[in-house]
PDB file with SEQRES, HELIX, SHEET and CRYST1 records, atoms N, CA, C and O in Angstrom:
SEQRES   1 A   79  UNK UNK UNK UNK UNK UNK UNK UNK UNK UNK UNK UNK UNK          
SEQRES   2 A   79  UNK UNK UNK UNK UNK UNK UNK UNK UNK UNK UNK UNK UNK          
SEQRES   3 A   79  UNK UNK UNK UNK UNK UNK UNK UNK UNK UNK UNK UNK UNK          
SEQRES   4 A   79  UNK UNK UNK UNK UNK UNK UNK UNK UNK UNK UNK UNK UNK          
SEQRES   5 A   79  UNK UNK UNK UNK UNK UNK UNK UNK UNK UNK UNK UNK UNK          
SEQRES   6 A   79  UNK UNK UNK UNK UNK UNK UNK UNK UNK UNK UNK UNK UNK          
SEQRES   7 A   79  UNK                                                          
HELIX    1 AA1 UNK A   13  UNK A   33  1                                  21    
HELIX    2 AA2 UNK A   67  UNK A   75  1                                   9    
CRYST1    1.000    1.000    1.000  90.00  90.00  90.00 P 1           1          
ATOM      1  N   UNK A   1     -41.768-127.347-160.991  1.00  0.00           N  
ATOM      2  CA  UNK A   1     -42.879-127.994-161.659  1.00  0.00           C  
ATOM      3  C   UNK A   1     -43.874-126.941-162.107  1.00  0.00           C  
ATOM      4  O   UNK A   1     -44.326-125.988-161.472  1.00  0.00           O  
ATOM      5  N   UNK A   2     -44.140-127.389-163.511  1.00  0.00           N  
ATOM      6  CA  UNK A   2     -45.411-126.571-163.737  1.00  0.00           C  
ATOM      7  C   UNK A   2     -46.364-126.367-163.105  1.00  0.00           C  
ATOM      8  O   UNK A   2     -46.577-127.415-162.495  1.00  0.00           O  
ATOM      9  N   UNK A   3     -47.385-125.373-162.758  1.00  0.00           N  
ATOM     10  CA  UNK A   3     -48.882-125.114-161.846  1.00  0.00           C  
ATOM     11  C   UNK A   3     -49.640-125.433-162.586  1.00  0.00           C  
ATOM     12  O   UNK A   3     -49.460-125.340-163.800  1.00  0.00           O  
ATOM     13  N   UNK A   4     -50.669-125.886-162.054  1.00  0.00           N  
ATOM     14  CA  UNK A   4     -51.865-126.486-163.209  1.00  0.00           C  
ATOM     15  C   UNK A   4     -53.366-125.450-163.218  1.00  0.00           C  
ATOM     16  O   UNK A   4     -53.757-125.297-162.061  1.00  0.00           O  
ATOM     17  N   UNK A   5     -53.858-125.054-163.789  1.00  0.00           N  
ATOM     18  CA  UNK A   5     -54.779-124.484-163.284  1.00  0.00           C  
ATOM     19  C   UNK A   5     -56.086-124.696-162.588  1.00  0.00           C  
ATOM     20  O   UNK A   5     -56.251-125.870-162.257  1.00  0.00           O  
ATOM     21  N   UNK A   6     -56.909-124.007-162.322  1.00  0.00           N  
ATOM     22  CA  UNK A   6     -57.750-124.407-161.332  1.00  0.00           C  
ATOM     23  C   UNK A   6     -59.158-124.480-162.027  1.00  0.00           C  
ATOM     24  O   UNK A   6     -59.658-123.457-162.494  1.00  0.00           O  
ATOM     25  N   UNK A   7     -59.780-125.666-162.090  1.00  0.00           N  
ATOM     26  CA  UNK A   7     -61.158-125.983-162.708  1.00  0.00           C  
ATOM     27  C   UNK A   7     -62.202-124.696-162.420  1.00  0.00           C  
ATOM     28  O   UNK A   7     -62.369-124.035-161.394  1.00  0.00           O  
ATOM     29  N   UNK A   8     -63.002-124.588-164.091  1.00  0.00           N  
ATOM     30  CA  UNK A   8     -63.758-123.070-163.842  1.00  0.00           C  
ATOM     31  C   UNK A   8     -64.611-124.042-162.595  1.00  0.00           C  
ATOM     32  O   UNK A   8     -64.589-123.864-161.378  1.00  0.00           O  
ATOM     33  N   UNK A   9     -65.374-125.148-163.413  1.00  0.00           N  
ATOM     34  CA  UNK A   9     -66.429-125.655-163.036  1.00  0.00           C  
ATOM     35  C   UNK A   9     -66.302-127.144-161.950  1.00  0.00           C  
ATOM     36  O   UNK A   9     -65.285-127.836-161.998  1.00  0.00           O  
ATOM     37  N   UNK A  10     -67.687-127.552-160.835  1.00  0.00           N  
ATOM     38  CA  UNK A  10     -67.076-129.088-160.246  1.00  0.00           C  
ATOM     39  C   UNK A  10     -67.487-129.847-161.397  1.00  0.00           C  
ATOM     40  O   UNK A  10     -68.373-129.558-162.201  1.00  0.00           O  
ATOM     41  N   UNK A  11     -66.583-131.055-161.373  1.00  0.00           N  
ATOM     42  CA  UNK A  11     -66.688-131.909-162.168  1.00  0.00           C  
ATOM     43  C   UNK A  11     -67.687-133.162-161.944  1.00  0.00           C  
ATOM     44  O   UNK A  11     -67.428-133.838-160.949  1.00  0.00           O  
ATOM     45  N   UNK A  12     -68.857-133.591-162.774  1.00  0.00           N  
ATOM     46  CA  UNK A  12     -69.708-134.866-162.757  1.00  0.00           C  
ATOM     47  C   UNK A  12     -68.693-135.982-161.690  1.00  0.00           C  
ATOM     48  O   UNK A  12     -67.481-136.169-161.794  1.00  0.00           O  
ATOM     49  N   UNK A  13     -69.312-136.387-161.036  1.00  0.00           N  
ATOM     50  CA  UNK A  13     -68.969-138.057-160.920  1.00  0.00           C  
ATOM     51  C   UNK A  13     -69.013-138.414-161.857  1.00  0.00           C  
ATOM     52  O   UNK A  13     -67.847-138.568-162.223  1.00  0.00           O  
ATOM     53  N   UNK A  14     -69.843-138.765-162.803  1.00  0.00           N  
ATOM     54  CA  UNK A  14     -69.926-139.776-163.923  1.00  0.00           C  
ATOM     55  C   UNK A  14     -68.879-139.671-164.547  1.00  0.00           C  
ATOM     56  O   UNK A  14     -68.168-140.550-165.034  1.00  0.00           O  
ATOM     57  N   UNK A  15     -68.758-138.419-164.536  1.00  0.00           N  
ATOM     58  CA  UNK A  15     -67.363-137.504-165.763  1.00  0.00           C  
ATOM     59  C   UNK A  15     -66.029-138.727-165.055  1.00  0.00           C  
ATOM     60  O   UNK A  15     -65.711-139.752-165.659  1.00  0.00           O  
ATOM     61  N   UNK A  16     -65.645-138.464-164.202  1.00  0.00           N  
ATOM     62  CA  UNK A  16     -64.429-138.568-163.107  1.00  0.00           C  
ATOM     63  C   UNK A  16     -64.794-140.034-163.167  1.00  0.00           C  
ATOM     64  O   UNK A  16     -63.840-140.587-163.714  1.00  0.00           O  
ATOM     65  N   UNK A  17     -65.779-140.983-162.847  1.00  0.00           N  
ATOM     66  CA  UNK A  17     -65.520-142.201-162.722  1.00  0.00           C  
ATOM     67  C   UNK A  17     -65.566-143.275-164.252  1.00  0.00           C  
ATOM     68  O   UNK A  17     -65.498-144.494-164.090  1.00  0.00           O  
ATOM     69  N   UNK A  18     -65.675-142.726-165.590  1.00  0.00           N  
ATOM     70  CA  UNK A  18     -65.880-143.092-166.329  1.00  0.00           C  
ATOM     71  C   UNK A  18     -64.170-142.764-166.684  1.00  0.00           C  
ATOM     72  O   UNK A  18     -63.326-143.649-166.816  1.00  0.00           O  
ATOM     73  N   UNK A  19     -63.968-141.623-166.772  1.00  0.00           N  
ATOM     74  CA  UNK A  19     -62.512-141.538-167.193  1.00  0.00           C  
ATOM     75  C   UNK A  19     -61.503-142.473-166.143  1.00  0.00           C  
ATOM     76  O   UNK A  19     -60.448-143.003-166.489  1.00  0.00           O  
ATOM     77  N   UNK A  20     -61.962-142.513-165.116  1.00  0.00           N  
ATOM     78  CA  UNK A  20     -60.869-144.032-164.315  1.00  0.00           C  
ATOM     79  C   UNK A  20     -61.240-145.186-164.904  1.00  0.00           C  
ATOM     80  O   UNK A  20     -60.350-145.976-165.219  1.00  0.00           O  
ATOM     81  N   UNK A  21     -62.459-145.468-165.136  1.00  0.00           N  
ATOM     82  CA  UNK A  21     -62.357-146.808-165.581  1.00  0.00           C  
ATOM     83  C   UNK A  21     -61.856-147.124-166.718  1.00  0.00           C  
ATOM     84  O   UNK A  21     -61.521-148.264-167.037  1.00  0.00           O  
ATOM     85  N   UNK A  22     -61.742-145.787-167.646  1.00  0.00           N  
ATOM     86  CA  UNK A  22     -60.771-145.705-168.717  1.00  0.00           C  
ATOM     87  C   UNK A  22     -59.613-146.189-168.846  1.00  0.00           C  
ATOM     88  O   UNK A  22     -59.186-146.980-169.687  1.00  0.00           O  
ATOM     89  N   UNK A  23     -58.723-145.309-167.325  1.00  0.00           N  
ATOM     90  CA  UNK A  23     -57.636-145.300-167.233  1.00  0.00           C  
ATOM     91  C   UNK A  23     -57.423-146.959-166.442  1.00  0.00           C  
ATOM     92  O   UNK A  23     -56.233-147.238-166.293  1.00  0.00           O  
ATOM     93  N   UNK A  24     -58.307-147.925-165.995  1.00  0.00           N  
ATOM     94  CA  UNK A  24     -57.861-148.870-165.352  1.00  0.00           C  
ATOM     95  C   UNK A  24     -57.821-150.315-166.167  1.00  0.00           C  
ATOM     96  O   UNK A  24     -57.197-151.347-165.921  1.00  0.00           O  
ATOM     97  N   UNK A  25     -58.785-149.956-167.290  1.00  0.00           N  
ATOM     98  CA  UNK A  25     -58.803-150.646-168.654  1.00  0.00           C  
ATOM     99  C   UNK A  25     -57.225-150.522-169.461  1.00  0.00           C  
ATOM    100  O   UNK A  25     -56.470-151.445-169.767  1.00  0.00           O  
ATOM    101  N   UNK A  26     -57.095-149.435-169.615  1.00  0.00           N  
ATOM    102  CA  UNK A  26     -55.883-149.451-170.356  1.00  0.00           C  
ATOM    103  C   UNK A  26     -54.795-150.016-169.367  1.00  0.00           C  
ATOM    104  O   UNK A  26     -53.923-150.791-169.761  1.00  0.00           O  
ATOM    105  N   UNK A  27     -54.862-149.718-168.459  1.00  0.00           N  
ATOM    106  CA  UNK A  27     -53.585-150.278-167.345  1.00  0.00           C  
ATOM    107  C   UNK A  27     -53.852-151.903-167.404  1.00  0.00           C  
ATOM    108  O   UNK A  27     -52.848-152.615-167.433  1.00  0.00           O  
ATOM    109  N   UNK A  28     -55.057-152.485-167.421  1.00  0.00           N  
ATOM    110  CA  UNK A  28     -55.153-153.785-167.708  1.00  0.00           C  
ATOM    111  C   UNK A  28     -54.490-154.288-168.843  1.00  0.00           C  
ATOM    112  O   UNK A  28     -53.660-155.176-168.650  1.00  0.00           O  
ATOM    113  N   UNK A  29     -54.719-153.849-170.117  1.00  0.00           N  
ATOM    114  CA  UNK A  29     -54.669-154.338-170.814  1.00  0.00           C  
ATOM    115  C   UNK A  29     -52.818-154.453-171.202  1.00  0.00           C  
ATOM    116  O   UNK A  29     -52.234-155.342-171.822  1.00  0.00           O  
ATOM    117  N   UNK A  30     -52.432-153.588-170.764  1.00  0.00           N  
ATOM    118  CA  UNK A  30     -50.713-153.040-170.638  1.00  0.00           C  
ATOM    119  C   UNK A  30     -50.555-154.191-169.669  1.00  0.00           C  
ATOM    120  O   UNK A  30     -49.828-154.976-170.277  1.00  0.00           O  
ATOM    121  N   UNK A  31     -50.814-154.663-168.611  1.00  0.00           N  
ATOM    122  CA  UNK A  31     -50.182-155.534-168.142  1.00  0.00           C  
ATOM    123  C   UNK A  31     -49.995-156.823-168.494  1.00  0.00           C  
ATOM    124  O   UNK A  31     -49.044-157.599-168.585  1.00  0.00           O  
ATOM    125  N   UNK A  32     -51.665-156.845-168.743  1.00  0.00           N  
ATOM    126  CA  UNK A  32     -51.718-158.495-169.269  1.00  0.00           C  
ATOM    127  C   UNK A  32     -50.554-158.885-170.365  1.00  0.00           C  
ATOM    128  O   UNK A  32     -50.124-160.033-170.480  1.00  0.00           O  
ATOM    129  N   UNK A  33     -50.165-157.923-171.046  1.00  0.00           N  
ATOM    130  CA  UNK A  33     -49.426-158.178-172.294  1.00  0.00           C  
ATOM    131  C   UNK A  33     -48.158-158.518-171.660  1.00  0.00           C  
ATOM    132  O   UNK A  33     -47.352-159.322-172.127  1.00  0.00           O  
ATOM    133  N   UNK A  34     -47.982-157.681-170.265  1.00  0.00           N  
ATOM    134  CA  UNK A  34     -45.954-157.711-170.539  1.00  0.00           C  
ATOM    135  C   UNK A  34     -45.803-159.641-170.367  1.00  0.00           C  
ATOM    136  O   UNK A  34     -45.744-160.376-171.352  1.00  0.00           O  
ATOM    137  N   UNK A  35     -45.781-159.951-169.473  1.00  0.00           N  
ATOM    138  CA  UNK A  35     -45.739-161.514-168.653  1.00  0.00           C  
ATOM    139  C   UNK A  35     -46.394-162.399-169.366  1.00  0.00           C  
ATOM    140  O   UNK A  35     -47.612-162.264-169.242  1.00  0.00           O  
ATOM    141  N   UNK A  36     -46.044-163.325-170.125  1.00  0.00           N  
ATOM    142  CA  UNK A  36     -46.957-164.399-170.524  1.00  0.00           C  
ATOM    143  C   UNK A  36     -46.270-165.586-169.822  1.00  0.00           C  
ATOM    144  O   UNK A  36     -45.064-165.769-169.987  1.00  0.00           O  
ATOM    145  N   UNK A  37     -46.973-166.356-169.081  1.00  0.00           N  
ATOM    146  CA  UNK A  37     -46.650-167.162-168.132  1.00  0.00           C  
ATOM    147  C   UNK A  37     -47.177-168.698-168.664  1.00  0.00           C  
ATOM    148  O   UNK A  37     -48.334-169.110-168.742  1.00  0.00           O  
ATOM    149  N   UNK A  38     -45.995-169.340-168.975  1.00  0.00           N  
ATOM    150  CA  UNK A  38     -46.727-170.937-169.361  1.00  0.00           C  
ATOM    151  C   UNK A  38     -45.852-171.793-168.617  1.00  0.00           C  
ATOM    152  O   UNK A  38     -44.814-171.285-168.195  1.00  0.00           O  
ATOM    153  N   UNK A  39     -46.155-173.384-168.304  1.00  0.00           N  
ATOM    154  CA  UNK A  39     -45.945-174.376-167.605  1.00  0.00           C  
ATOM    155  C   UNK A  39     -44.845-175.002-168.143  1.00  0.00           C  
ATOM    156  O   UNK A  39     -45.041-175.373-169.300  1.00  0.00           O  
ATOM    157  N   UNK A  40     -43.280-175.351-167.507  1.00  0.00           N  
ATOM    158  CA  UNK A  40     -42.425-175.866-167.952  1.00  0.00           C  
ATOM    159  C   UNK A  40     -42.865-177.722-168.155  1.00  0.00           C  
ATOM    160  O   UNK A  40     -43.402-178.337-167.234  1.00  0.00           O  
ATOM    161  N   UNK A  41     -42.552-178.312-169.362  1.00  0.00           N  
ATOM    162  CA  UNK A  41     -42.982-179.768-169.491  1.00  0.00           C  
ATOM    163  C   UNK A  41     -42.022-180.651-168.376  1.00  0.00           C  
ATOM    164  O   UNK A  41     -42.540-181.569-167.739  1.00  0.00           O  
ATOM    165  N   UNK A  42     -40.379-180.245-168.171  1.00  0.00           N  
ATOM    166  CA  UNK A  42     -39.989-181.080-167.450  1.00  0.00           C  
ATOM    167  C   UNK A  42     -40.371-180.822-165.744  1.00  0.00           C  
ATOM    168  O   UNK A  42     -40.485-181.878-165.121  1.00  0.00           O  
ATOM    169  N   UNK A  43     -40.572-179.587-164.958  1.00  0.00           N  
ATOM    170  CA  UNK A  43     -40.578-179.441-164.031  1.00  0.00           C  
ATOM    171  C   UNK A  43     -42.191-179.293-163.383  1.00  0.00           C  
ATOM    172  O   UNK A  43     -42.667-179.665-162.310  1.00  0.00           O  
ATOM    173  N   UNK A  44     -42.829-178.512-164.660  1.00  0.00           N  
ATOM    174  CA  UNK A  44     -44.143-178.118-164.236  1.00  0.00           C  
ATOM    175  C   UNK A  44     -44.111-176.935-163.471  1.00  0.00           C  
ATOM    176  O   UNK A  44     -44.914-176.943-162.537  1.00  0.00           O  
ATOM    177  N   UNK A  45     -43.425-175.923-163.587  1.00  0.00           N  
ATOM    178  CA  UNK A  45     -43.039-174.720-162.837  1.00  0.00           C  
ATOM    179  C   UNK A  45     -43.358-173.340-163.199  1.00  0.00           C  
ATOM    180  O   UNK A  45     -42.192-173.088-163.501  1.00  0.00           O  
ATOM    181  N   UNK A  46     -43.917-172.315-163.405  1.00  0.00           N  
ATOM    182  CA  UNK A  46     -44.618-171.205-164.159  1.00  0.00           C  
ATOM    183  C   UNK A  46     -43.188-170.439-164.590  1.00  0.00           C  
ATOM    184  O   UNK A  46     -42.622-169.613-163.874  1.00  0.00           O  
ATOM    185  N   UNK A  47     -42.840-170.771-165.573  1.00  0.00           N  
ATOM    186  CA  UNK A  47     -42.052-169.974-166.420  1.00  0.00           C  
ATOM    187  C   UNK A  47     -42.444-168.856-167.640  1.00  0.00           C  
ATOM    188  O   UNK A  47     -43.528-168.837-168.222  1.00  0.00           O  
ATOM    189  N   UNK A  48     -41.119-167.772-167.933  1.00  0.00           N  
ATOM    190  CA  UNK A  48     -41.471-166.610-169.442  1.00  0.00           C  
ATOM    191  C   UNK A  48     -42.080-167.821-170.097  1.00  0.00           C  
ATOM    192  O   UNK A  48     -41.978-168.908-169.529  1.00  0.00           O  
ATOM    193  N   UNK A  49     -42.737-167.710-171.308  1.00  0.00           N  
ATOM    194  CA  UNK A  49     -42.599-167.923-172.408  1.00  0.00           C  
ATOM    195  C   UNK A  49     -41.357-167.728-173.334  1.00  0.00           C  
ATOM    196  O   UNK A  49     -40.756-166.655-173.265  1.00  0.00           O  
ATOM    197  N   UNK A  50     -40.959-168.642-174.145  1.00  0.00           N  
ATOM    198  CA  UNK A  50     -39.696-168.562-175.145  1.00  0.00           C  
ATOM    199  C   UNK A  50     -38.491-168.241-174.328  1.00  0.00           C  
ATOM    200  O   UNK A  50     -37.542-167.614-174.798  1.00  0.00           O  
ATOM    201  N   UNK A  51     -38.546-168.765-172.852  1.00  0.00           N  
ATOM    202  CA  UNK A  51     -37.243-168.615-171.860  1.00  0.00           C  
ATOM    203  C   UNK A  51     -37.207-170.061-171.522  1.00  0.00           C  
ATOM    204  O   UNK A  51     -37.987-171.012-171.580  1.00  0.00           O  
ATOM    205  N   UNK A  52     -35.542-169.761-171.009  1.00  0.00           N  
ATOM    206  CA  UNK A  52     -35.451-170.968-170.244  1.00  0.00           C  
ATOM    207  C   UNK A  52     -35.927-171.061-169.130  1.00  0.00           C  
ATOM    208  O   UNK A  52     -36.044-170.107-168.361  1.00  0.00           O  
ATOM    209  N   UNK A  53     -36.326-172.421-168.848  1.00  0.00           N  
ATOM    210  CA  UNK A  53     -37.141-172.298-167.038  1.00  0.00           C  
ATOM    211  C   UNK A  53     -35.855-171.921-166.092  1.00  0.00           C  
ATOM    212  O   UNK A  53     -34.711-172.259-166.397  1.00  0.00           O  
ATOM    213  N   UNK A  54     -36.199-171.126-164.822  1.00  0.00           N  
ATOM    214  CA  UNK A  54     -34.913-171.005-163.936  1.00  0.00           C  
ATOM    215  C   UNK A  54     -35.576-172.601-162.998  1.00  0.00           C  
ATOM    216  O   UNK A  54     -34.778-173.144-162.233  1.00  0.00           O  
ATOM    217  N   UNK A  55     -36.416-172.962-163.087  1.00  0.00           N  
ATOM    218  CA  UNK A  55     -36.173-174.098-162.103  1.00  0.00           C  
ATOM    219  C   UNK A  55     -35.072-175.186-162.975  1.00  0.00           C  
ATOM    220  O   UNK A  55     -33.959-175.211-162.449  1.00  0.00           O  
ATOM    221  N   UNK A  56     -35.178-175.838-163.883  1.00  0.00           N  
ATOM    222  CA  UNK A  56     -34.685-176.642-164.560  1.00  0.00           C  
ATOM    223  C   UNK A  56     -34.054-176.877-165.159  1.00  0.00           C  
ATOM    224  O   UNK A  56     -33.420-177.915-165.349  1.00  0.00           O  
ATOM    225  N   UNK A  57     -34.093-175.294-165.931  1.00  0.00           N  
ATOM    226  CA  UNK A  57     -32.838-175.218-167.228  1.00  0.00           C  
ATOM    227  C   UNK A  57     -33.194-176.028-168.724  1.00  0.00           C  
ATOM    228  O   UNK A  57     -32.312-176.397-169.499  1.00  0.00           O  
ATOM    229  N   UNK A  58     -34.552-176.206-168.936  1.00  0.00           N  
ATOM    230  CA  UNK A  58     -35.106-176.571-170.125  1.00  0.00           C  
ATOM    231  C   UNK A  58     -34.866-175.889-170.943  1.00  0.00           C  
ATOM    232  O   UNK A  58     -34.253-174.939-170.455  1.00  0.00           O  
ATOM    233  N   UNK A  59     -35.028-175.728-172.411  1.00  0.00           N  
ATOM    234  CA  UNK A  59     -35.667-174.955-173.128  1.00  0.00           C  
ATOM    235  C   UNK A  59     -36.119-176.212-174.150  1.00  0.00           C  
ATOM    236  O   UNK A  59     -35.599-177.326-174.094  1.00  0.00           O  
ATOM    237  N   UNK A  60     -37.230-175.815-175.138  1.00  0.00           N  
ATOM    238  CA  UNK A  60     -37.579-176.589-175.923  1.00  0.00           C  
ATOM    239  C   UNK A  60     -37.492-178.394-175.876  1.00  0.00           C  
ATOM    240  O   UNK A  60     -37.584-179.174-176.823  1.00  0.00           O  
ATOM    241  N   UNK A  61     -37.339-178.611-174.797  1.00  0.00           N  
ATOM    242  CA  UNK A  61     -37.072-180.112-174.048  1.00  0.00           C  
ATOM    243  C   UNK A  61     -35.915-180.099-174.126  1.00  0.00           C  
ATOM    244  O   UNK A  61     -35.579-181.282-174.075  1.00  0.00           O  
ATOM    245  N   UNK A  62     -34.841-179.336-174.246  1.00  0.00           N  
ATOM    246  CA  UNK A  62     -33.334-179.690-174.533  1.00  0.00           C  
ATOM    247  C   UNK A  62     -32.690-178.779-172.975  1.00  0.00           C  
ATOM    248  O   UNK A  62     -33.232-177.866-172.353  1.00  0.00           O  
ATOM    249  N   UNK A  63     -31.495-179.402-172.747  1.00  0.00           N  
ATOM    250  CA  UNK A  63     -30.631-178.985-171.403  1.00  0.00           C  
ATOM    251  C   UNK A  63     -30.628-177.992-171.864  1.00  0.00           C  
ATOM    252  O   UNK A  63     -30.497-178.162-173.077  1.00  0.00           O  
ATOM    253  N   UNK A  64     -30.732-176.442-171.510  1.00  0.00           N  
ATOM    254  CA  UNK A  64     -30.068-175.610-172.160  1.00  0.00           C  
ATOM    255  C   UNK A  64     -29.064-174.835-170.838  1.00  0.00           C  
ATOM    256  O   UNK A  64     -28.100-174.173-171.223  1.00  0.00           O  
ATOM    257  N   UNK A  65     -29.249-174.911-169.750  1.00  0.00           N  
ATOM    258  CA  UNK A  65     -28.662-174.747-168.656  1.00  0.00           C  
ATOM    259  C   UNK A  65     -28.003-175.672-168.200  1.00  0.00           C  
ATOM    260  O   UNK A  65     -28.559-176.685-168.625  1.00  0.00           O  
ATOM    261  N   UNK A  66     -26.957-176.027-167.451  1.00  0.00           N  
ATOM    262  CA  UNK A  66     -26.781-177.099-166.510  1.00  0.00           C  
ATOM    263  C   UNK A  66     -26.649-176.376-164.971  1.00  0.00           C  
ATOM    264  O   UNK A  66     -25.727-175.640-164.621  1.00  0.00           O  
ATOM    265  N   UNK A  67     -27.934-176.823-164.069  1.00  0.00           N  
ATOM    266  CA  UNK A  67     -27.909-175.805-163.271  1.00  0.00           C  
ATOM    267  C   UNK A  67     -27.162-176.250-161.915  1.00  0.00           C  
ATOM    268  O   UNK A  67     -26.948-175.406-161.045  1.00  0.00           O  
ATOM    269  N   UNK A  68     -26.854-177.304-161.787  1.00  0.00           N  
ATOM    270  CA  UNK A  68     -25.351-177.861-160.934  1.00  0.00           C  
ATOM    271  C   UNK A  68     -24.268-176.691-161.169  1.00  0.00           C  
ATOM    272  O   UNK A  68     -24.009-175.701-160.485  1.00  0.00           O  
ATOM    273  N   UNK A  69     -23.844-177.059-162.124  1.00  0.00           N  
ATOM    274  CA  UNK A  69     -22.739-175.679-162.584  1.00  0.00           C  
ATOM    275  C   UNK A  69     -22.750-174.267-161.911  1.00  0.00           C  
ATOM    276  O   UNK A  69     -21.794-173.684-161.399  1.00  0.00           O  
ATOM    277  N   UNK A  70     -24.163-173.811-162.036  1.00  0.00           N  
ATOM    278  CA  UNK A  70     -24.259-172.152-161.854  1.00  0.00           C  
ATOM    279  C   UNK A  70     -24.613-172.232-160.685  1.00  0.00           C  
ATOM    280  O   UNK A  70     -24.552-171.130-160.141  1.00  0.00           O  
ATOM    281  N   UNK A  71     -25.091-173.327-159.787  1.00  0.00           N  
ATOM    282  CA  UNK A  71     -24.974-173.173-158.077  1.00  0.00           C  
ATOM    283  C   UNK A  71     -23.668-173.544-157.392  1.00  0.00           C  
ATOM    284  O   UNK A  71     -23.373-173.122-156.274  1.00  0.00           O  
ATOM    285  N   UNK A  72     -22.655-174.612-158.348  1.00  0.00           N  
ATOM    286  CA  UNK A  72     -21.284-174.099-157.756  1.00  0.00           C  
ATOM    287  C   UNK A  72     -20.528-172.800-158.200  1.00  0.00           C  
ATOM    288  O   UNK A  72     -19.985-172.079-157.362  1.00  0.00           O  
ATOM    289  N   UNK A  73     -20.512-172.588-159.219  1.00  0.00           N  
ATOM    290  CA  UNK A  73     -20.308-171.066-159.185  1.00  0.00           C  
ATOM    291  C   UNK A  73     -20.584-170.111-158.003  1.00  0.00           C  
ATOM    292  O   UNK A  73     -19.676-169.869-157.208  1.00  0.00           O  
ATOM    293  N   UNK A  74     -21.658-169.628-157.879  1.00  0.00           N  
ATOM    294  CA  UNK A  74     -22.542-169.398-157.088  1.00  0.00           C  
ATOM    295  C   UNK A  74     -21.873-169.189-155.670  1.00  0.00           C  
ATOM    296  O   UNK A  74     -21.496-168.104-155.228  1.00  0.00           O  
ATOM    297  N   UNK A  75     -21.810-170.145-155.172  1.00  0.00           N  
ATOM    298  CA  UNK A  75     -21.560-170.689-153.676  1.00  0.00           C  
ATOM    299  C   UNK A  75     -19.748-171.103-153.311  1.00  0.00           C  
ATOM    300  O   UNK A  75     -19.233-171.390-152.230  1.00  0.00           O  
ATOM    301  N   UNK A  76     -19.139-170.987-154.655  1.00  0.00           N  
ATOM    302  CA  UNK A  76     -17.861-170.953-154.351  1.00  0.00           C  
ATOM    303  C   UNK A  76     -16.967-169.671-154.122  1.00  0.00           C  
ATOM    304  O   UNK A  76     -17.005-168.746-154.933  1.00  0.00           O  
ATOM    305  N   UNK A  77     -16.081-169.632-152.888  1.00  0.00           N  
ATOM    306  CA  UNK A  77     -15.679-168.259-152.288  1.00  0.00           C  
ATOM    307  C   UNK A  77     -14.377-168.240-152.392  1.00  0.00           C  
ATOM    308  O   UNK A  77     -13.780-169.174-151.855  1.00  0.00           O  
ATOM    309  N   UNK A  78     -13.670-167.306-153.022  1.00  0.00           N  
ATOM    310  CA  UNK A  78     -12.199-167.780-153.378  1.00  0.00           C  
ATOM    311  C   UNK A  78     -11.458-166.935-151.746  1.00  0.00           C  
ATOM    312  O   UNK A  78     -11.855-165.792-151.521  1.00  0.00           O  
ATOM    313  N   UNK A  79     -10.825-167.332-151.122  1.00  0.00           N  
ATOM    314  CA  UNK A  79     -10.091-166.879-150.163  1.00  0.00           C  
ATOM    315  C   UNK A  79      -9.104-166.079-150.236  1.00  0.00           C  
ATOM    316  O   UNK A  79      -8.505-165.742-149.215  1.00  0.00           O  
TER     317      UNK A  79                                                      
END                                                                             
C-alpha cells in the first residue's frame, strides 16, 4: 500500500467536522436512492418497487408467481 504523507499543519475541527458531514450527506443521499420500498395491494407487505412481492407473488394485481409451486420445489428431496 501506498504511504500517505504526514500533515505539515493540525487540522481545524470545523475543517474535519464539516467535511464528515459532507461525507454523511452524500452517503445519505446514495442510500436513500438504492431501495424504494412500497406496500403490496394484495398482501400489504413492504416490497421493491416494479418487483414481484416475495410474500404473494403479485405483480401489477396479476399472479405472477404461484408460490405453492416454488415451496414444493423447495422442500422436495429426491432420495
Amino acid at each position: 500500500m501506498a504511504k500517505r504523507s504526514t500533515p505539515k499543519k493540525q487540522q481545524a475541527n470545523s475543517q474535519s467536522s464539516r467535511r464528515f458531514k459532507a461525507f454523511q450527506n452524500r452517503a445519505r443521499k446514495r442510500l436513500a436512492n438504492t431501495a424504494k420500498l412500497s406496500i403490496c395491494p394484495q398482501c400489504k407487505e413492504p416490497k421493491l418497487s416494479h418487483a414481484v412481492c416475495p410474500g404473494c407473488g403479485h405483480y401489477k394485481g396479476r399472479k405472477a408467481l404461484d408460490m405453492d409451486k416454488q415451496i414444493d420445489k423447495i422442500t422436495k428431496v429426491k432420495a
